[in-house]
C-alpha positions in Angstrom: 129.4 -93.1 -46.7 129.1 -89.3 -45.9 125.9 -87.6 -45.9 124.6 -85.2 -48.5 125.5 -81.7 -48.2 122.3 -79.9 -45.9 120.8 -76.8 -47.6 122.3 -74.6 -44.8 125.7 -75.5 -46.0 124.8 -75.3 -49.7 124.6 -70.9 -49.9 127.5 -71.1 -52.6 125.2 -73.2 -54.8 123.7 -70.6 -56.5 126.8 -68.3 -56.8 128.5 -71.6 -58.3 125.1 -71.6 -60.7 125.9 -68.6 -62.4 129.0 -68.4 -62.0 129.5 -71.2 -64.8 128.4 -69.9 -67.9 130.7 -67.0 -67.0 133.8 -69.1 -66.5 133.1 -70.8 -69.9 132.9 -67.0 -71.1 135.9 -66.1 -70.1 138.1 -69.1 -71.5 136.1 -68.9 -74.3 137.6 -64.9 -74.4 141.2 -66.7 -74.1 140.8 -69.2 -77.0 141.5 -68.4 -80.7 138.8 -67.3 -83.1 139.0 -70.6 -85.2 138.8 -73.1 -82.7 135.5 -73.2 -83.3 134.1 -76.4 -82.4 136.5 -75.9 -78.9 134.0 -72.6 -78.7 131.0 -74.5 -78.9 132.1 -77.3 -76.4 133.2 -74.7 -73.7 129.8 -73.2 -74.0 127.5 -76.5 -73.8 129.9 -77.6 -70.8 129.8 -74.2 -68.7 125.7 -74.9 -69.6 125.9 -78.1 -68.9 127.1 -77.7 -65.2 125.0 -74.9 -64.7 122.0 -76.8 -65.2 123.0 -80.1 -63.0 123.5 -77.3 -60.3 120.4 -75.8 -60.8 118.4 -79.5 -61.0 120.3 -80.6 -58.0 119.2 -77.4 -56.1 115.1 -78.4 -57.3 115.2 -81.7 -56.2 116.9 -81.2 -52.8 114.4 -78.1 -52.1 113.3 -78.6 -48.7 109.4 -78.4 -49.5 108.2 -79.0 -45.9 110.8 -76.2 -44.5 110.2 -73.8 -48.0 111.0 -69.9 -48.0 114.0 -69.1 -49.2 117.0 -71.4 -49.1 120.7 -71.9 -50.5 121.0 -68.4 -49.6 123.5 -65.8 -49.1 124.1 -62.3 -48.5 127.2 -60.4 -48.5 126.9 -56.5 -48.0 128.1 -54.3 -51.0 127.6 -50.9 -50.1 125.7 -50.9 -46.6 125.5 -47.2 -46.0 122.8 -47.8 -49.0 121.5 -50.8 -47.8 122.5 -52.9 -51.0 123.6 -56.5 -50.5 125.1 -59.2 -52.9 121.6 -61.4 -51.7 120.7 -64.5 -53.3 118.4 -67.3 -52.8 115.4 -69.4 -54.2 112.1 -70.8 -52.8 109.3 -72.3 -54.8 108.4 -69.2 -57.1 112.3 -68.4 -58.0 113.7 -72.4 -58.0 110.9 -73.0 -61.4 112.3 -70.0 -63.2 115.5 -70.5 -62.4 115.7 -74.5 -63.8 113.4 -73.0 -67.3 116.5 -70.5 -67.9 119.2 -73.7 -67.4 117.5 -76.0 -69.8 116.4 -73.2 -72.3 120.2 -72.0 -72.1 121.9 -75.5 -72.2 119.3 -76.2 -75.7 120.4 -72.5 -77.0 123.5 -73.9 -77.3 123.3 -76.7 -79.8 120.0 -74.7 -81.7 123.3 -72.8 -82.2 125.5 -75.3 -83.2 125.5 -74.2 -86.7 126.9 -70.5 -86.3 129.6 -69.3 -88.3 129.9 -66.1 -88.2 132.0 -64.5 -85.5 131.3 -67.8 -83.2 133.3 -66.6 -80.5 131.8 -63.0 -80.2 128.1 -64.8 -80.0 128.8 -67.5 -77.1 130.6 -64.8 -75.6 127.5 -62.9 -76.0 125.0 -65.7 -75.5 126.5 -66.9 -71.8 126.3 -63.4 -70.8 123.0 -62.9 -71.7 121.8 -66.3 -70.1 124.0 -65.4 -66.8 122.4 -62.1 -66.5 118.6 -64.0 -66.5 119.6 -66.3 -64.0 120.8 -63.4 -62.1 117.5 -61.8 -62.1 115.5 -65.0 -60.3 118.3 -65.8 -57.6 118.3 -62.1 -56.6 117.3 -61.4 -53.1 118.2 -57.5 -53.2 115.9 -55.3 -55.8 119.2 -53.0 -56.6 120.8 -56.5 -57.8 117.9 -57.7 -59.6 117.6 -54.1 -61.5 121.6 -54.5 -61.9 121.3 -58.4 -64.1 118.0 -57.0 -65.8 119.7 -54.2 -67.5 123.2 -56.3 -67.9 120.5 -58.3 -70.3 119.5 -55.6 -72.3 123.4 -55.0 -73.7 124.1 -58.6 -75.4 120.6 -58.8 -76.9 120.9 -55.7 -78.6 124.0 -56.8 -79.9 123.3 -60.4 -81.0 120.2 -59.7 -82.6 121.8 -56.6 -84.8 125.0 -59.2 -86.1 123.8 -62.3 -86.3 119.9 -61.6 -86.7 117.3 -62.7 -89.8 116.3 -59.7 -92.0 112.7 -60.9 -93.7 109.8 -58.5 -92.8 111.3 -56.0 -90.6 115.2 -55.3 -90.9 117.6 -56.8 -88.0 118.4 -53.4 -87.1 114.6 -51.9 -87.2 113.9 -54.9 -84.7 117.1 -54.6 -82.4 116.4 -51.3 -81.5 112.8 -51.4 -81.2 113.2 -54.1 -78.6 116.2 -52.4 -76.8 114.4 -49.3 -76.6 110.6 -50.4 -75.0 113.0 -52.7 -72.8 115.2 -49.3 -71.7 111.7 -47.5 -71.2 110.4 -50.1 -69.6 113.1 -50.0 -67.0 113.0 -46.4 -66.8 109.6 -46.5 -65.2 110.8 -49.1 -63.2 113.5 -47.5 -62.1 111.3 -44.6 -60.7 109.4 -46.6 -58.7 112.1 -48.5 -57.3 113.9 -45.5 -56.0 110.9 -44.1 -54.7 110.2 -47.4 -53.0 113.3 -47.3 -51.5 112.9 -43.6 -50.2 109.6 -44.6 -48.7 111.2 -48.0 -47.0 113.9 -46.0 -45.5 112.0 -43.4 -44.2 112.9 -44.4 -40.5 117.1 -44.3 -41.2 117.2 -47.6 -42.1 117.5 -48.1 -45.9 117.4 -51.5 -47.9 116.6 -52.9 -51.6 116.0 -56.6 -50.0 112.6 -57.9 -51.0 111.4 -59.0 -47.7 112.3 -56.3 -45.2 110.5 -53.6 -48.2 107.6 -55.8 -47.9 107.5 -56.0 -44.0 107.5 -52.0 -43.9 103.9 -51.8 -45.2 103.5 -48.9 -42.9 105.2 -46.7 -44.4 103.3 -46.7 -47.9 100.3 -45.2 -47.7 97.6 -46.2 -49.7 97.8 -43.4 -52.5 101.9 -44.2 -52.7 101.5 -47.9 -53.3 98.3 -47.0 -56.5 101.2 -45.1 -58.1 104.3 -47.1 -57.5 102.6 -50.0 -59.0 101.7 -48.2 -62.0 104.8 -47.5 -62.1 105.7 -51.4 -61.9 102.6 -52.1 -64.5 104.3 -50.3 -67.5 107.9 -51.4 -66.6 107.1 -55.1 -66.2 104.0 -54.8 -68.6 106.5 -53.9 -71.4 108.7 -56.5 -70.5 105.9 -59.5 -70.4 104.6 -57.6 -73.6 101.1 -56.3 -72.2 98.6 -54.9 -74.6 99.5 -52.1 -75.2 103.1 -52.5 -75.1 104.0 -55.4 -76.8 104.5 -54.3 -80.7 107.9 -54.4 -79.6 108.0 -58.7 -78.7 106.6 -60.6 -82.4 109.2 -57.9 -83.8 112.2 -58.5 -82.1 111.3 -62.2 -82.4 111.4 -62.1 -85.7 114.4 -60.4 -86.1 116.8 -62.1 -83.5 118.6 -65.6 -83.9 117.3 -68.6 -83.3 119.2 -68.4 -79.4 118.1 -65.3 -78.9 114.3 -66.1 -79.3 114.3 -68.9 -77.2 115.4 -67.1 -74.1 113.2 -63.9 -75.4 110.0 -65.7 -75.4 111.3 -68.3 -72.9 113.3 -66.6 -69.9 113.1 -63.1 -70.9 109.5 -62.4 -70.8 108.9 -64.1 -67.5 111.2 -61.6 -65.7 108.1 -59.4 -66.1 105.7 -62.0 -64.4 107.9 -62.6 -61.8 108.3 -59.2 -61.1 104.7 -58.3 -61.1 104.5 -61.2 -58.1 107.7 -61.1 -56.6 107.5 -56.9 -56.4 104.0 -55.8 -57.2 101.9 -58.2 -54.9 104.5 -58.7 -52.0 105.5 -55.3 -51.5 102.8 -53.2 -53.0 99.2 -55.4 -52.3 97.3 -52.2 -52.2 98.2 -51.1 -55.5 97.9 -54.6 -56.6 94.6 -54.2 -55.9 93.1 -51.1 -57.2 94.7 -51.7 -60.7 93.9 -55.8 -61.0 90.6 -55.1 -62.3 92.3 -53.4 -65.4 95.2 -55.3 -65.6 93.0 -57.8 -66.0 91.0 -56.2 -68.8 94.2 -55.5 -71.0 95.6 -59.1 -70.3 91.8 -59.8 -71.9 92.7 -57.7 -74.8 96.1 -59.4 -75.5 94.9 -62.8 -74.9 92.0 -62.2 -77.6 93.8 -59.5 -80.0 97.3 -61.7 -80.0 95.7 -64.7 -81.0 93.5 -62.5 -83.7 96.7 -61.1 -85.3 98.3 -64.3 -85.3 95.7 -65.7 -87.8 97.1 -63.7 -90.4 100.5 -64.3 -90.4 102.8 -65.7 -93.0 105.9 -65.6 -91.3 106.5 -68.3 -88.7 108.5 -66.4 -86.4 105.3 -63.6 -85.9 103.2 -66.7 -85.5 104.8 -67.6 -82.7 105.6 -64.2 -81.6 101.8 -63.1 -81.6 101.3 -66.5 -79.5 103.4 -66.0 -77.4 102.2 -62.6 -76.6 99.0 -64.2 -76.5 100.0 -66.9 -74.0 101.4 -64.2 -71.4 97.5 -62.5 -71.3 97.1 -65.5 -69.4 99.7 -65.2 -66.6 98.8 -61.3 -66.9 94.9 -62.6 -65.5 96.2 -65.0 -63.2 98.2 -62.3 -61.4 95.4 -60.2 -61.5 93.1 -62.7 -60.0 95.2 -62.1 -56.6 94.6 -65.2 -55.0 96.8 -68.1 -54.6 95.4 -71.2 -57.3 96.0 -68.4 -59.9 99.2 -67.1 -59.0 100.4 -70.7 -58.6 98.8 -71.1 -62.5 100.7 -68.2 -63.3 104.0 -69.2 -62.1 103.0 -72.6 -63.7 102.6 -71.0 -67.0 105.4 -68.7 -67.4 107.6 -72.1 -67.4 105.1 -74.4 -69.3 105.1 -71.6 -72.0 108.7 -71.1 -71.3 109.6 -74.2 -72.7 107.0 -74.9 -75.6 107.9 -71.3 -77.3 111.8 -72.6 -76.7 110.9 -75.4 -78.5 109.2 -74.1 -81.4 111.5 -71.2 -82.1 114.5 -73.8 -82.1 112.5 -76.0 -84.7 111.5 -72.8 -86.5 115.5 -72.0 -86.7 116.3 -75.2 -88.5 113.7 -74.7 -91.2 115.2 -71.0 -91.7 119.0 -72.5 -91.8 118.3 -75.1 -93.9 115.0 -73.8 -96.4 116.9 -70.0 -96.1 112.4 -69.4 -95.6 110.2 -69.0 -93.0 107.3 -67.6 -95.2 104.7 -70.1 -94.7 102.9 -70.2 -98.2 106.6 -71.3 -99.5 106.7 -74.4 -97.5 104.7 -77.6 -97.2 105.2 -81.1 -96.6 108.2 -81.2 -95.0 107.3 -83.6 -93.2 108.4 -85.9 -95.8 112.2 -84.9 -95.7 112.3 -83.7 -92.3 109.9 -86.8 -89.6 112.2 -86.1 -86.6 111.7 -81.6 -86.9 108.1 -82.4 -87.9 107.6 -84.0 -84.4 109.4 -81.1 -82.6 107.2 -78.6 -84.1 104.0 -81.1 -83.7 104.9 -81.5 -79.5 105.0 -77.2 -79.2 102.2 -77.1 -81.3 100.3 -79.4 -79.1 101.5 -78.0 -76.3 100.7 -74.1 -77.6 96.9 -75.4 -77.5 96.8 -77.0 -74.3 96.8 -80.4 -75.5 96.2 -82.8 -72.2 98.8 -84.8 -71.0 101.1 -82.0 -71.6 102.5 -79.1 -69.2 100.5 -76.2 -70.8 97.3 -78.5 -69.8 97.3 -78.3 -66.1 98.8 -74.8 -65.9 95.8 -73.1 -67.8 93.3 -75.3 -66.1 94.9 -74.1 -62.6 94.6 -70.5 -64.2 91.2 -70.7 -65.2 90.0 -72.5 -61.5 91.6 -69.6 -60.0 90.1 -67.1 -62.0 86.6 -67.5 -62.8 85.1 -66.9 -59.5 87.2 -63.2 -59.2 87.0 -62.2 -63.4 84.3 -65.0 -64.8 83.3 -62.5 -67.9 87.1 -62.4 -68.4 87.6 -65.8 -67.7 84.9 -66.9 -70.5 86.8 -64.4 -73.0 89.9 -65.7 -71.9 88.9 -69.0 -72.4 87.7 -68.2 -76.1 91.5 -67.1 -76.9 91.9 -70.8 -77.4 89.9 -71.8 -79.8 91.8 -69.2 -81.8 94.9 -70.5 -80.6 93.9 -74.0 -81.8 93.0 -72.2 -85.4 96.3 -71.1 -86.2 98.6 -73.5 -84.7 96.2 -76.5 -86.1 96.7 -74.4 -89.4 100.0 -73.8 -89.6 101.0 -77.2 -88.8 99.2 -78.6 -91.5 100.7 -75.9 -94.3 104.1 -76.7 -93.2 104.6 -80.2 -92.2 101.6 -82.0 -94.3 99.9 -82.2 -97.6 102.0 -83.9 -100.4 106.1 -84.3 -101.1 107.2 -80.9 -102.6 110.5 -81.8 -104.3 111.8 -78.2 -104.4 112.4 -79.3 -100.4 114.1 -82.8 -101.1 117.5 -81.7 -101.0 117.2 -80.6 -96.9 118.6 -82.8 -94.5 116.2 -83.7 -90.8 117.9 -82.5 -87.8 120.3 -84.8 -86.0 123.2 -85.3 -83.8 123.3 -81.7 -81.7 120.4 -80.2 -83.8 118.5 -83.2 -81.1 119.1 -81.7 -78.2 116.3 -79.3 -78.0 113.9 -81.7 -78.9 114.4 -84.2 -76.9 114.8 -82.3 -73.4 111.6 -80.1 -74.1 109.6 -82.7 -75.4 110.5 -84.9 -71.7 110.0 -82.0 -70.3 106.5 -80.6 -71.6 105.2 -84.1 -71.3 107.1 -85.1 -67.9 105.4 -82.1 -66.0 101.9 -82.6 -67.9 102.0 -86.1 -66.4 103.6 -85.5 -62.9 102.2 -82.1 -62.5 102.8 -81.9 -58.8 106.6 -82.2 -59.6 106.4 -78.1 -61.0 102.7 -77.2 -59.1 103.5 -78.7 -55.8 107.1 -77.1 -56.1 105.3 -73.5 -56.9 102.4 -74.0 -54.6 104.9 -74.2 -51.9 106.8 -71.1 -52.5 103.2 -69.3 -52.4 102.1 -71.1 -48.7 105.5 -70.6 -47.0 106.6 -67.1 -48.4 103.5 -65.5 -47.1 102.3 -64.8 -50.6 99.0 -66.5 -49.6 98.6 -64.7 -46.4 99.5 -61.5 -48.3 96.6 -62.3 -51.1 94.0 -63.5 -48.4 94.4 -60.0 -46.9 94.2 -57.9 -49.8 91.3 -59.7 -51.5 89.5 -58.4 -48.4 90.6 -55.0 -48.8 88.0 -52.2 -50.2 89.6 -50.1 -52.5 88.6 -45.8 -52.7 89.9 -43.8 -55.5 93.7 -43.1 -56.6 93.9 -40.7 -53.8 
């Protein structure tokens, strides 16, 4: 028998990865408009292979070795210093399996489509290519390049095939397109003048680690304002207080596949930025603004959770949660040292999945009760056991239930925290007991009390409607039982990349002024 392929000899694994979805999208381009069902398959198999690559590459991750493997770099335009670079290590691998299995689900929460089916998995495997794309990217002019190729299909999907209840599809398409486009316009600033400052001695590049091993050539006062720079670009993007109107809105207008890689793929681009970016290459300026980073994550742990208490609409339930949740991963990367950026990393996919999985169960109460207006539902759990447990599991899981994924993740946020921010630790903590208020509450109005027979003509979920619930649910209770399986994985990538060494010597660092 021959041996397994090594990691050395595995760099096209990850070009293979997303290349997938985009060969399903292009003979998906070739096929005709009614083969509908022929649509649907293409899409769930590109998926499906796609996310057996992207498992295969987690569980043959060399932990003892770690950095960055199953890479490869191929030069694009060298006289700028941009390279086609991609790899994965223990920060990267985490985010790249949440945007597989949240994709692969996508697909059958979408089975149902039947308007212009072929436009939106066209649309869709874009959209999840270009996410992927951002993780794997080893080069920051690539990573900018799939962040804004995500912007395009969203925009799209979400003014076609997108809900019109409290805000119209439109209103809500292009107030997410534009914070995202602003939010990359900061970015975009301090990415070029990163790039002008790393290249100062002839040599220019956009790959991560050789703009984090010129720390000499940002001075103290350059790194304070090219992270503020990186603060409102990924701050909009994870949906900060105070830019994150934009998130319960666009939620609540977008379809059902849509939402799940908004709140579960989409935002996290922002937290991965922040750690990937912010802390590696700019520690300095990491450091000066934590302490009111972590002040607003405060405010839109607290305020989220607040707002969410009066909504009637399901979607801005989750939406205001959601926003909620990312405070969290907003104070763990403020924190600045490594039990709370491992929490962080943690989060981002524990939360990744739960929202995943209750915007898909959300979806099938809109598609089949044409509502999402919570005072018009009510004991559906009657008609609809097997839904009622998929919105039961993200509900526990939205509260930090033990035994589940969210569990562990928080508790490693909260041990990381409390000896750096322990006023905003206490505060923070108090965001769940509001948490617990309105999922506990929502449940209840929805799924219990007695048989309303206006609801007896809708039919459970089955068959491909499954699919979602089944792999989150393994999943959220999976990694709250074998935590070490996701923390150990993550805890690795911040020991080997030098992100601990790089957090040990900036919490020692005294900050002056801006300048």
């Amino acid at each position: 028998m021959s041996a397994l392929p090594t990691v050395e000899s595995m760099s096209m694994l990850l070009p293979f990865t997303i290349l997938a979805p985009l060969v399903a999208m292009l003979l998906i381009v070739f096929l005709p408009k009614e083969e509908t069902k022929t649509i649907k398959i293409v899409s769930a198999m590109g998926m499906l292979v796609s996310l057996v690559l992207s498992l295969y590459a987690f569980l043959t991750y060399q932990w003892a070795e770690g950095g960055m493997q199953f890479t490869l770099t191929i030069p694009w335009v060298p006289d700028l210093g941009v390279n086609l670079a991609l790899g994965v290590d223990g920060l990267s691998l985490p985010m790249l399996l949440l945007t597989n299995l949240i994709g692969f689900a996508s697909i059958y929460a979408s089975w149902n489509i039947d308007k212009r089916v072929k436009e939106f998995f066209i649309l869709l495997l874009i959209l999840i290519a270009g996410v992927m794309g951002t993780f794997i990217a080893r080069d920051l002019f690539i990573f900018f390049l799939f962040y804004e190729i995500v912007v395009i299909p969203i925009y799209i999907m979400v003014v076609i095939w997108g809900s019109t209840k409290r805000v119209t599809k439109e209103y809500a398409a292009m107030k997410l397109t534009i914070y995202l486009l602003i939010g990359s316009a900061f970015l975009l600033v301090g990415m070029v003048a990163l790039y002008l400052a790393a290249g100062a001695n002839g040599n220019p590049t956009f790959m991560f680690d050789q703009l984090a091993a010129r720390q000499d050539l940002y001075s103290p006062a350059f790194q304070k304002v090219a992270f503020a720079l990186m603060i409102i670009g990924f701050g909009s993007l994870i949906s900060m207080f105070p830019f994150h109107s934009w998130s319960p809105d666009g939620y609540a207008g977008a379809p059902t596949a849509v939402s799940m890689i908004h709140a579960g793929v989409l935002k996290k681009i922002g937290g991965y930025g922040l750690i990937r970016l912010g802390i590696f290459v700019l520690p300095v300026g990491a450091k000066f603004w934590a302490p009111y980073i972590a002040t607003l994550a405060v405010v839109s742990v607290l305020y989220a959770a607040f707002i969410a208490l009066a909504q009637k609409d399901l979607k801005y339930v989750v939406g205001y949660s959601s926003v909620s949740h990312m405070g969290y991963v907003i104070i763990a990367i403020a924190a600045l040292n490594p039990t709370a950026v491992t929490g962080a990393v943690g989060m981002m996919f524990a939360h990744g999945v739960m929202a995943a999985l209750f915007f898909s169960m959300i979806g099938f109460i809109y598609e089949k009760s044409h509502t999402r207006n919570i005072a018009d539902l009510g004991g559906l759990a009657h008609q609809m056991p097997r839904l009622a447990i998929g919105f039961v599991i993200a509900g526990m899981a939205s509260l930090g239930l033990p035994g589940t994924v969210n569990f562990i993740t928080e508790f490693t946020i909260f041990m990381g925290v409390i000896n750096v921010f322990p006023v905003h630790a206490v505060l923070g903590i108090a965001g769940i007991i509001f948490t617990a208020v309105y999922i506990l509450r929502t449940i209840a109005n929805v799924l219990f009390g007695p048989r309303r027979s206006e609801w007896d003509h809708l039919t459970d979920i089955r068959g491909p409607e499954l699919v979602p619930l089944v792999l989150f649910g393994f999943v959220i209770f999976f990694a709250g039982i074998f935590p070490n399986v996701l923390l150990g994985m993550i805890d690795t990538g911040v020991t080997s990349s030098g992100l601990a060494k790089v957090l040990e010597t900036v919490s020692q660092a005294k900050m002056g002024g801006l300048f």
